[in-house]
C-alpha positions in Angstrom: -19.2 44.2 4.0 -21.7 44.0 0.6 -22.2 41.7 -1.9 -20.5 44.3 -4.0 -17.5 44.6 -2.1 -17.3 40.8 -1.2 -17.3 39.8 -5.0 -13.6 40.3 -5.6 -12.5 38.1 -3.2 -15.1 35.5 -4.2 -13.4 35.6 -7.3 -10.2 34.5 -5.7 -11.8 31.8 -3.8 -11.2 28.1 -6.8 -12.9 25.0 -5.9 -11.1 22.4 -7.5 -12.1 19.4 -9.5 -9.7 16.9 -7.9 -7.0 17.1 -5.4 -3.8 18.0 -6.5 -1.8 15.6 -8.6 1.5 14.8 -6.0 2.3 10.9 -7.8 3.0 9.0 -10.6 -0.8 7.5 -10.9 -2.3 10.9 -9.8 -2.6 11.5 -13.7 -3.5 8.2 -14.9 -6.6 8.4 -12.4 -7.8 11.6 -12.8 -7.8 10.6 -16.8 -9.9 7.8 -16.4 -12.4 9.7 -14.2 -12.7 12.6 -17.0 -13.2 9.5 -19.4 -16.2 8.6 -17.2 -17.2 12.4 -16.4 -17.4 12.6 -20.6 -19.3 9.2 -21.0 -21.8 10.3 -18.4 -22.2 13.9 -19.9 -22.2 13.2 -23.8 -25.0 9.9 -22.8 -26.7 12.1 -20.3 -27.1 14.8 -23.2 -27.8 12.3 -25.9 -30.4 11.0 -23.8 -32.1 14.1 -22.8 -32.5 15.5 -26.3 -33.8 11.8 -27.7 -36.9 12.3 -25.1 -37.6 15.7 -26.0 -37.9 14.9 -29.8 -39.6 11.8 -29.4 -42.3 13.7 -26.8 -42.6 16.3 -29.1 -42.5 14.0 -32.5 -44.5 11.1 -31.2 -47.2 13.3 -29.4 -51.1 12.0 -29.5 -52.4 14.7 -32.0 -56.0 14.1 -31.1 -57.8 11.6 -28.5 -58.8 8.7 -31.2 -55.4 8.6 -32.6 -53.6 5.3 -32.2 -50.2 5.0 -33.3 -48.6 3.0 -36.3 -47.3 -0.4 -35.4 -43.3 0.0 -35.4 -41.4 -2.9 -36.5 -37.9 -3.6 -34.7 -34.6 -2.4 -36.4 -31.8 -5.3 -36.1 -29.3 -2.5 -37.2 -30.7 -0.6 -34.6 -30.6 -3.2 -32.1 -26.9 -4.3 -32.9 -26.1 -0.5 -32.8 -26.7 0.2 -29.5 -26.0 -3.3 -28.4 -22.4 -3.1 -29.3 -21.2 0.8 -29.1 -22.1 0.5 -25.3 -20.1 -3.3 -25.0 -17.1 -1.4 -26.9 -17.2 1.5 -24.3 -17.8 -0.5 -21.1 -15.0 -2.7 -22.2 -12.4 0.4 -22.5 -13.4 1.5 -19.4 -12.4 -1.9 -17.9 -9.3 -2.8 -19.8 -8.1 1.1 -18.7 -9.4 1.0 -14.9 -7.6 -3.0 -15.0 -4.4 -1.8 -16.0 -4.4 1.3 -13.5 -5.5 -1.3 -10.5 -2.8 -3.5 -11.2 0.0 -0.7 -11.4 -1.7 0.5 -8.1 -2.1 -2.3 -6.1 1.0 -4.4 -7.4 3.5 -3.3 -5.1 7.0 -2.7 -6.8 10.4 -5.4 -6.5 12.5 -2.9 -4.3 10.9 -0.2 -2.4 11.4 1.6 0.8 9.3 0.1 3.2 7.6 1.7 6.0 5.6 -0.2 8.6 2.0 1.3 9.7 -0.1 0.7 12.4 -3.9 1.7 12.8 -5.0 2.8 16.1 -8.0 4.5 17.6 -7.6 7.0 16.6 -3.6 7.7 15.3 -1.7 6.7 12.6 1.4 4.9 13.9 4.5 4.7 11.1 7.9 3.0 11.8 10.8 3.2 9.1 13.1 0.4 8.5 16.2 2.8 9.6 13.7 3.0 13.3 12.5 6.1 12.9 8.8 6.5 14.4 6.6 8.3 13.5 2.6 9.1 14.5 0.0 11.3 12.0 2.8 12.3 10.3 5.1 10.2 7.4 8.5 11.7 5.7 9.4 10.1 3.0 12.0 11.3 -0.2 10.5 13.1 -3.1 10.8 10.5 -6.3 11.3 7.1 -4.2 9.2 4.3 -4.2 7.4 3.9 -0.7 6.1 0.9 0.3 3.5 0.9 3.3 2.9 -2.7 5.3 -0.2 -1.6 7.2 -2.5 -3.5 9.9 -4.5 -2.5 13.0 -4.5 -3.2 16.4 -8.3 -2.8 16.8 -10.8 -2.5 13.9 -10.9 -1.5 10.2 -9.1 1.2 9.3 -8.6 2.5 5.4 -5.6 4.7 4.7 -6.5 7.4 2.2 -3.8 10.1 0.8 -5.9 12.3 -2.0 -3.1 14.1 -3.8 -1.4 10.5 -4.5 -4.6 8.6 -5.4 -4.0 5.5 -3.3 -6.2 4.0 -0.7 -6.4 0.9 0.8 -8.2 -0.7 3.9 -6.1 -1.8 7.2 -7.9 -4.8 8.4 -7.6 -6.4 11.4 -5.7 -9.8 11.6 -3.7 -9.9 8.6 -1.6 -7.5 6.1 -2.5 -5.0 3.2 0.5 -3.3 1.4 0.1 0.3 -0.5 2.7 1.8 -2.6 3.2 5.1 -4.2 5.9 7.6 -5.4 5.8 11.2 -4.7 6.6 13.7 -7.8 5.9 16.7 -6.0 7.5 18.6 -3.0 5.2 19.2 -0.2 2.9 18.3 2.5 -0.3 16.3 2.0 -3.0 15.1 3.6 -4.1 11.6 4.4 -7.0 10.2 6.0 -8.8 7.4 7.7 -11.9 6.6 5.7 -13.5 3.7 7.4 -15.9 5.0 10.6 -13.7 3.4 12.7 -15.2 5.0 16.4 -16.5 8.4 17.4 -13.1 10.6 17.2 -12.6 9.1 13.7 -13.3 12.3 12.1 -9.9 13.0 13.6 -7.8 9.9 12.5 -5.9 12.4 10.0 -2.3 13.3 9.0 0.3 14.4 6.9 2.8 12.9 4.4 5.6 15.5 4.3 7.4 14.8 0.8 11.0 16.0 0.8 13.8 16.8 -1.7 16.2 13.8 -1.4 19.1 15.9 0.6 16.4 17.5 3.2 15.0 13.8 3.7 18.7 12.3 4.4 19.1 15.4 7.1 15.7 14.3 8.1 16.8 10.9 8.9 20.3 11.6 10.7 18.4 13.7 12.6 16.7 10.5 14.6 20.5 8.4 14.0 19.8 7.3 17.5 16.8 5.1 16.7 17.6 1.4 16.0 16.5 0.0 12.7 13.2 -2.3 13.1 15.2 -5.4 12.3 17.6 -4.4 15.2 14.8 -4.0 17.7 13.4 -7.3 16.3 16.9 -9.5 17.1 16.6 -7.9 20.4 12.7 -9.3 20.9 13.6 -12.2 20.1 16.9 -13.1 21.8 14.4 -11.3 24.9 11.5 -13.8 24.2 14.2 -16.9 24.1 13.2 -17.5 20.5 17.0 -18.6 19.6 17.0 -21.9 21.7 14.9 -23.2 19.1 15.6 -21.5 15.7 18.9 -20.9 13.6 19.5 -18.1 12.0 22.6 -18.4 10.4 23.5 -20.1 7.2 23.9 -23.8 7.1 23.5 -23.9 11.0 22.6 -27.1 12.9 18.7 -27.5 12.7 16.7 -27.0 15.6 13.3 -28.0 17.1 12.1 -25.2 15.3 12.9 -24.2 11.1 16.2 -22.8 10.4 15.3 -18.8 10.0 18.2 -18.0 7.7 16.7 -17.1 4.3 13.4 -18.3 4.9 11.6 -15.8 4.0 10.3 -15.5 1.1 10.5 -19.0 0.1 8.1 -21.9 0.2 7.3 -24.0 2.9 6.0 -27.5 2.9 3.2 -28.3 5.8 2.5 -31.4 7.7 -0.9 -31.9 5.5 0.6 -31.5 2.6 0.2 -28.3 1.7 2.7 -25.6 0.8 2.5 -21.9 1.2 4.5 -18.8 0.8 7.0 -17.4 3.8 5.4 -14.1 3.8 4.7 -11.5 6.5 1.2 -12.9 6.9 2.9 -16.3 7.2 5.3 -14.9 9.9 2.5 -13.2 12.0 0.3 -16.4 12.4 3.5 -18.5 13.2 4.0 -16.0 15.9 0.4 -15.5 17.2 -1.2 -19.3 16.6 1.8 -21.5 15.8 -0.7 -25.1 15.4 -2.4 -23.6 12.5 0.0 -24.4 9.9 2.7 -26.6 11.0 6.0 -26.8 9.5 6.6 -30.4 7.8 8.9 -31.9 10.1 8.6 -30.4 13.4 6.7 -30.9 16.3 3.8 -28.7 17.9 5.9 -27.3 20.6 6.0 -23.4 19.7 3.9 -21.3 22.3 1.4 -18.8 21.1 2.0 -15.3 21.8 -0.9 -14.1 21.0 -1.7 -10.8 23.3 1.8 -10.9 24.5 3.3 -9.2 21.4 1.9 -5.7 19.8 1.5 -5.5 16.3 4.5 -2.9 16.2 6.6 -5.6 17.7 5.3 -8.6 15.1 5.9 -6.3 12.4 9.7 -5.9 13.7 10.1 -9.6 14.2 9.4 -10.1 10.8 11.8 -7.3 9.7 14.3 -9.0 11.6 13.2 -12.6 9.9 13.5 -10.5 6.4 16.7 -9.2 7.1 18.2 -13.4 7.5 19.9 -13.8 4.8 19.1 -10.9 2.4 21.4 -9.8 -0.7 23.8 -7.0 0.7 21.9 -4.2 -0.4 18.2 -5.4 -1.0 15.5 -3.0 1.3 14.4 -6.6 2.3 17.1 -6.3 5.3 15.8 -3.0 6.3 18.7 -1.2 5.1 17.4 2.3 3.8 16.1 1.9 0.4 17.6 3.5 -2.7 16.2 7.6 -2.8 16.0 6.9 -6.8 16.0 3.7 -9.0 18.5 2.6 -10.9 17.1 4.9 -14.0 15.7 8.3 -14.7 12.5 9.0 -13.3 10.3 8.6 -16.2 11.8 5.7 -17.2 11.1 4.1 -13.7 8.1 5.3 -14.0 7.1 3.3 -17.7 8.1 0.2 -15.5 7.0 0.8 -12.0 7.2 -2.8 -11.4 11.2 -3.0 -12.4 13.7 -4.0 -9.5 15.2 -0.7 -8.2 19.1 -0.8 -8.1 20.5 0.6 -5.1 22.8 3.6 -6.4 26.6 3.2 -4.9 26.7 5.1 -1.9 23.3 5.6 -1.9 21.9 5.7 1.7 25.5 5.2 3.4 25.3 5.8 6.8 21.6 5.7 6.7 21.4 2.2 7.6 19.9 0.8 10.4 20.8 -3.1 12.0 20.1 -5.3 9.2 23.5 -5.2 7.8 25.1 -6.1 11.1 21.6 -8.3 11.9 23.9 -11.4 12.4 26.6 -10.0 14.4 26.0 -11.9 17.5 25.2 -15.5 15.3 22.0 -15.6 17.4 19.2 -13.8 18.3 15.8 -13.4 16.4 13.3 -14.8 14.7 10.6 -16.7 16.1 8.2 -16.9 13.7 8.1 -20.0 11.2 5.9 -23.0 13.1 7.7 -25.7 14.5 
């Protein structure tokens, strides 16, 4: 085939300047990126065209020339002392407020639990669906993603939504993000995490609400991650030394029922913040930050518990005590807020009321998470 013959379907061929816009920060982003495109072009030109007339202007005439003293300008210097302060300021007040609607992580979301691995992607829902390269999630709901790794650093990447974050080792990050498009994206590992990271990659399927609902009864058989977390720790023993139910007899170990969440005074005097990072090093290295109160008696299980099953321990420790309804329990979250979508959207950071009905049947142990009285949660020092 010819150059000639081959141009029409060069034509066809686009190269695009960002990924397709598939969330509700897509936009916002790609407008403070042409903001700084502009900047950089209008400057770039300015720039260019000041040293060409000042070459040309300026030039030595003769070899004995010497040039005119110049005296400073102070309107010149305040000029272009405060038009750049101005512009570098609106480009941090806009890229401030777009970091904290990005990496403030909404009230109510559906949550989703991610693992990094060499070289996989490993997701769990909190209805126990499992997942690995590949994440379904309803079109127009608020995800949630609790991420860490088993091995080293990871960072989670999805283009057409805008988000990124790094999975670290050791502790938790959280991403968020909310789908306004139909279809099947791309996401990525971009930290060089080994040799096969080049194929650390997947796909988030987004899904119309009714598709993702026959999705998930599809996989009704799975156990929510607060189920399989009751059943760890009634396994591990964990309930001859915690409560978990409401105004129970305390133990030898913190009474689990609606700790989470809350805060917790330490034997040096310290307090901190029930969280899942909290819950993870109660489980793995229980002397670290002792409970006020309680003695050092709780065993590490550090390389006796996968990161899959401390994330489902905490679900479990989540679901103690939560308000009938809240995705805190594991309880599939809400498709859609409590609003329309572009009002959710103004306030991203709004609680998101779960709609009557909404996710009936969908549910996966939390709601029944105290039916035996007994059985879970480990975590909080003794």
């Amino acid at each position: 085939m010819s150059f000639i013959e081959a141009m029409p379907l060069l034509q066809q061929i686009t190269v695009p300047f960002a990924p397709e816009q598939a969330s509700t920060v897509a936009p916002e982003v790609d407008a403070l990126y042409a903001y700084l495109v502009l900047i950089t072009i209008f400057f770039s030109t300015v720039i260019t065209l000041c040293i060409i007339y000042f070459a040309i202007a300026y030039r030595r005439r003769h070899a004995a020339e010497v040039p005119r003293p110049r005296h400073g300008s102070m309107i010149l210097e305040v000029t272009w002392t405060v038009i750049p302060l101005l512009i570098s300021m609106t480009i941090f007040v806009w890229g401030a407020s777009i970091y904290f609607k990005v990496y403030r992580t909404p009230k109510q979301a559906m949550e989703v639990y991610v693992v990094g691995k060499q070289w996989m992607w490993k997701f769990q829902h909190q209805t126990g669906q499992r997942e690995i390269n590949e994440l379904h999630v309803p079109l127009g709901a608020r995800v949630k993603l609790t991420m860490t790794t088993e091995d080293v650093i990871h960072s989670l990447y999805i283009p057409a939504f805008r988000v990124k974050i790094d999975v670290v080792p050791g502790r938790y990050t959280q991403m968020w993000f909310e789908a306004t498009k139909a279809g099947r994206y791309y996401l990525f590992c971009t930290e060089y995490c080994g040799t096969n990271h080049s194929g650390m990659v997947g796909y988030v399927e987004v899904m119309e609400p009714t598709a993702y609902q026959q999705w998930l009864a599809g996989g009704a058989g799975s156990e929510s991650a607060a189920a399989q977390g009751q059943k760890l720790f009634q396994d591990r023993g964990c309930a001859s030394c915690h409560t978990v139910e409401s105004g129970g007899p305390a133990g030898r170990g913190p009474n689990l029922y609606g700790l989470f969440g809350k805060q917790q005074p330490l034997q040096n005097g310290q307090t901190v913040t029930v969280d899942e990072t909290y819950v993870r090093q109660s489980i793995l290295n229980p002397q670290g930050q002792l409970a006020a109160g309680y003695q050092a008696i709780m065993p590490t299980y550090q390389g006796q518990l996968t990161e899959e099953q401390v994330l489902q321990l905490i679900a479990y420790i989540r679901s103690l005590g939560a308000e009938q309804g809240a995705t805190a329990g594991g309880a599939a979250a809400p498709l859609t807020g409590g609003g329309p979508p572009a009002q959710q959207r103004m306030n991203p950071l709004a609680p998101t009321t779960l709609p009557e009905g909404a996710g009936a049947g969908a549910q996966g142990g939390p709601g029944n998470a105290n039916a035996g009285g007994q059985g879970a949660a480990g975590p909080p020092r003794q």
